[in-house]
Residue frames as qw, qx, qy, qz and C-alpha x, y, z in Angstrom:
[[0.392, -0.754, -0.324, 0.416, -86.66, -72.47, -28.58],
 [0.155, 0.968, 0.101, 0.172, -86.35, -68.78, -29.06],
 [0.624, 0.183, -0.267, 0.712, -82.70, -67.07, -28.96],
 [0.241, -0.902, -0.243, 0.262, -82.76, -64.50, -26.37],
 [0.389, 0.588, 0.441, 0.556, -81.76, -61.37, -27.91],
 [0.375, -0.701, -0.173, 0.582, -79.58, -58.20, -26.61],
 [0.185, 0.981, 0.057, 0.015, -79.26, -54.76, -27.73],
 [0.754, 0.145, -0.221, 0.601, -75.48, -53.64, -28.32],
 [0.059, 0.639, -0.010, 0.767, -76.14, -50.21, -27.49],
 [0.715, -0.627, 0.025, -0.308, -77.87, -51.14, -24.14],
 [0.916, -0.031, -0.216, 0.338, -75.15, -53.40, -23.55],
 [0.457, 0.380, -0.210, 0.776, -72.65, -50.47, -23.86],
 [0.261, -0.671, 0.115, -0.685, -74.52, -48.35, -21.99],
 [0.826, -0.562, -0.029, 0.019, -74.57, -50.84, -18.52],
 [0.761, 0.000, -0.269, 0.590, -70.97, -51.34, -19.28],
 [0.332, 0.432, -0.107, 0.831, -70.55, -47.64, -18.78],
 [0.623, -0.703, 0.001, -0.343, -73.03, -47.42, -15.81],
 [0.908, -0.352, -0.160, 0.164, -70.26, -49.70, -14.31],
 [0.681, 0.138, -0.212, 0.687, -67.34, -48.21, -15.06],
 [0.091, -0.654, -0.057, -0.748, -68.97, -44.59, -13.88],
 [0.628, -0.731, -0.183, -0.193, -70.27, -46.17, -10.56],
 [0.029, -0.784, 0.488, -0.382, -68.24, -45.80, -7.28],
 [0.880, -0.084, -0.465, -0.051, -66.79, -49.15, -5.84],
 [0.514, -0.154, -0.537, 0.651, -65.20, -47.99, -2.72],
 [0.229, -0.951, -0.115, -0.173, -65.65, -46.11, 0.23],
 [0.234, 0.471, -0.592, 0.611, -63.44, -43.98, 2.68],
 [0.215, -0.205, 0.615, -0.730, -66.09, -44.23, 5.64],
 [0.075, 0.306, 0.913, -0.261, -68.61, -47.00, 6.77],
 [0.454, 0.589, 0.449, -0.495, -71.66, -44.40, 6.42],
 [0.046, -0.392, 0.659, 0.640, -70.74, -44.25, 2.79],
 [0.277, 0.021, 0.941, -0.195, -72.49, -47.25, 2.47],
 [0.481, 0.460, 0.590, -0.457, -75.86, -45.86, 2.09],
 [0.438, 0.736, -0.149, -0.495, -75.44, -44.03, -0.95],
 [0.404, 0.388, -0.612, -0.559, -73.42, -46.04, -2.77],
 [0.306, 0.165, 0.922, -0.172, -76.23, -49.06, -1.92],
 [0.267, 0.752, 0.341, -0.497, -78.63, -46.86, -3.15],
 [0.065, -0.680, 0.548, 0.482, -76.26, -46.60, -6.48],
 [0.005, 0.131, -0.964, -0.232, -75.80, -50.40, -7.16],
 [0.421, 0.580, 0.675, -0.176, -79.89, -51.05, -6.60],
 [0.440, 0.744, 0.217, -0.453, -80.10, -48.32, -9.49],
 [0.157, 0.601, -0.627, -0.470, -77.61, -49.52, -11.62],
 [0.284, 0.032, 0.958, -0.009, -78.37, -53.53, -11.25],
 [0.488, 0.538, 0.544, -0.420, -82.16, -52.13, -11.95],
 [0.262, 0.780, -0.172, -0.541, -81.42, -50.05, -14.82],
 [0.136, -0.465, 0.842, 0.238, -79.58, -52.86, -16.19],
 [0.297, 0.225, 0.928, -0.013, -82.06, -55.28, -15.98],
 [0.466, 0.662, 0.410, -0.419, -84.51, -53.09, -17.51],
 [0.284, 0.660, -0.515, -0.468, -81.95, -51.91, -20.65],
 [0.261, 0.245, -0.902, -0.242, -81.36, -55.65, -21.36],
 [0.819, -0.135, -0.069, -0.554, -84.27, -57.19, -19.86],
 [0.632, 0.164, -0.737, 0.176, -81.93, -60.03, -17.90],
 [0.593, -0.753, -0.069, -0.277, -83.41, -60.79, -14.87],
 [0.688, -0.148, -0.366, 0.609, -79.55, -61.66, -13.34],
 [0.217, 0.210, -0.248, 0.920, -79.55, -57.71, -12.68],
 [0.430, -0.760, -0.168, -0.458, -83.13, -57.55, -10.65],
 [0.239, -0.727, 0.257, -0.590, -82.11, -56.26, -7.81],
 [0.853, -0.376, 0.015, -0.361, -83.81, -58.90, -5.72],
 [0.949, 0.311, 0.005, -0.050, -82.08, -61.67, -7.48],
 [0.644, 0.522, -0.247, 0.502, -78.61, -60.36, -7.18],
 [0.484, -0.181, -0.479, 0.710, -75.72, -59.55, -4.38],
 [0.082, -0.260, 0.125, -0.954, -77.23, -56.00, -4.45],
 [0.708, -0.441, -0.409, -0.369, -79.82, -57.52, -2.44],
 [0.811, -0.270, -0.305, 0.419, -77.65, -59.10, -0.33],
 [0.337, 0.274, 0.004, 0.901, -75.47, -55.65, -0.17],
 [0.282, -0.534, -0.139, -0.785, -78.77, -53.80, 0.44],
 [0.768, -0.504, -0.389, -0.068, -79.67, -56.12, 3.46],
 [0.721, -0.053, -0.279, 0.632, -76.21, -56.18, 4.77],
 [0.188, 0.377, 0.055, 0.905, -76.30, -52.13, 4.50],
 [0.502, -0.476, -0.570, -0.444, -80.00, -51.87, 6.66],
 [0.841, -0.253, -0.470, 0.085, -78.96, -54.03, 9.38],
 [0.091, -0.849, 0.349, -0.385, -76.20, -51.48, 10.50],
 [0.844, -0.485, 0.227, -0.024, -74.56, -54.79, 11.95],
 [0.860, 0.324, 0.203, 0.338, -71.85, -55.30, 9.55],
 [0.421, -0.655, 0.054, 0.625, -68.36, -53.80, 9.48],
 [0.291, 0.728, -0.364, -0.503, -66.82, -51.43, 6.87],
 [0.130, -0.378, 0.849, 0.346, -64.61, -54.37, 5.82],
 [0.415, 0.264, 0.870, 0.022, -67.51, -56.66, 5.47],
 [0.387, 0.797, 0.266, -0.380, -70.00, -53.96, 3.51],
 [0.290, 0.688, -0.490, -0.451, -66.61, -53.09, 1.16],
 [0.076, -0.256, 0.953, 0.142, -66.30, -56.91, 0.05],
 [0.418, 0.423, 0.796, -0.111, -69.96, -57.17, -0.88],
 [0.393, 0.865, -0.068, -0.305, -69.70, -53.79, -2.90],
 [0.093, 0.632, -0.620, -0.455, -66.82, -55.35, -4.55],
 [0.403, 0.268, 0.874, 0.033, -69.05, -59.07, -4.86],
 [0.323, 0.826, 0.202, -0.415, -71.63, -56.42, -6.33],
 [0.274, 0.774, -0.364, -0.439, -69.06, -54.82, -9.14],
 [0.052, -0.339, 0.793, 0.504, -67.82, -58.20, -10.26],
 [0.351, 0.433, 0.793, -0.246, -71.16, -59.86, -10.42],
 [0.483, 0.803, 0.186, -0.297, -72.13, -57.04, -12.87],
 [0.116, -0.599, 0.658, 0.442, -68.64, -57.39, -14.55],
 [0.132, -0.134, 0.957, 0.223, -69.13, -60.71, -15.25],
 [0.545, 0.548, 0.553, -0.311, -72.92, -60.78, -16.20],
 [0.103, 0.839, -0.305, -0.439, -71.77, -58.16, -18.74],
 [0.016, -0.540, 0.764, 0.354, -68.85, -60.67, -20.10],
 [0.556, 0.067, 0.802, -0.208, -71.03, -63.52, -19.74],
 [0.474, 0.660, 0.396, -0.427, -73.26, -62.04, -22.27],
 [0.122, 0.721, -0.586, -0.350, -70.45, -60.79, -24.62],
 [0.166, -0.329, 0.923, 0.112, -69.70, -64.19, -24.81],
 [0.543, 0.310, 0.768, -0.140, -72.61, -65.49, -25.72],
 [0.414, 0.770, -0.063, -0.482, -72.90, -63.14, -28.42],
 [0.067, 0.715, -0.618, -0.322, -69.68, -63.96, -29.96],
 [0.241, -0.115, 0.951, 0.156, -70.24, -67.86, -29.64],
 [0.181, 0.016, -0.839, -0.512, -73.67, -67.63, -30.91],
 [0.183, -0.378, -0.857, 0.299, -75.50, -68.83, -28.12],
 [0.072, 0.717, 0.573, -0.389, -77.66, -65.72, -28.34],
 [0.399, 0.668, 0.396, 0.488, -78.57, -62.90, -30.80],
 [0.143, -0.478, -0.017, 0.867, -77.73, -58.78, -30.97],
 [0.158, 0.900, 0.292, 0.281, -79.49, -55.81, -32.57],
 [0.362, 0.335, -0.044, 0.869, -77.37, -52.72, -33.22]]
């Protein structure tokens, strides 16, 4: 079976979509926009590295994006799914790192 097989440069670049995006609000309507954020960062991800953990669909920013829709959900709940959201891409991120490092998959500069 084929190693799957990540770009370092693309790599860097999601990390820095994450560290650029905004992970908090001050006010409930906030919400939309930065939902509307994490679906274009998760996407963008998934398309720079071609890992389907960041399609949208497939990931809390789904869950976020529903939660966000519904207009039934409080601030508190909406900020604790945007922070499920930022580690979820944290840790995809490290996941990967790690796999580099042990082997368990391949990099291109």
């Amino acid at each position: 079976m084929e190693k799957a097989t990540y770009s370092l440069s693309a790599l860097k670049q999601c990390k820095e979509f994450i560290r650029k995006n905004r992970w908090s609000t001050r006010l409930k309507a906030e919400h939309n926009s930065r939902c509307a954020e994490v679906n274009v960062l998760f996407a963008s991800c998934q398309k720079l590295l071609n890992y389907v953990m960041f399609q949208p669909d497939l990931s809390p920013a789904y869950d976020y994006h529903q939660m966000v829709s519904s207009k039934k959900c409080t601030k508190k709940q909406l900020d604790n799914q945007l922070r499920v959201c930022h580690s979820y891409a944290e840790t995809q991120i490290s996941l990967i790192e790690k796999d580099i490092l042990d082997g368990s998959v391949d990099s291109i500069s």
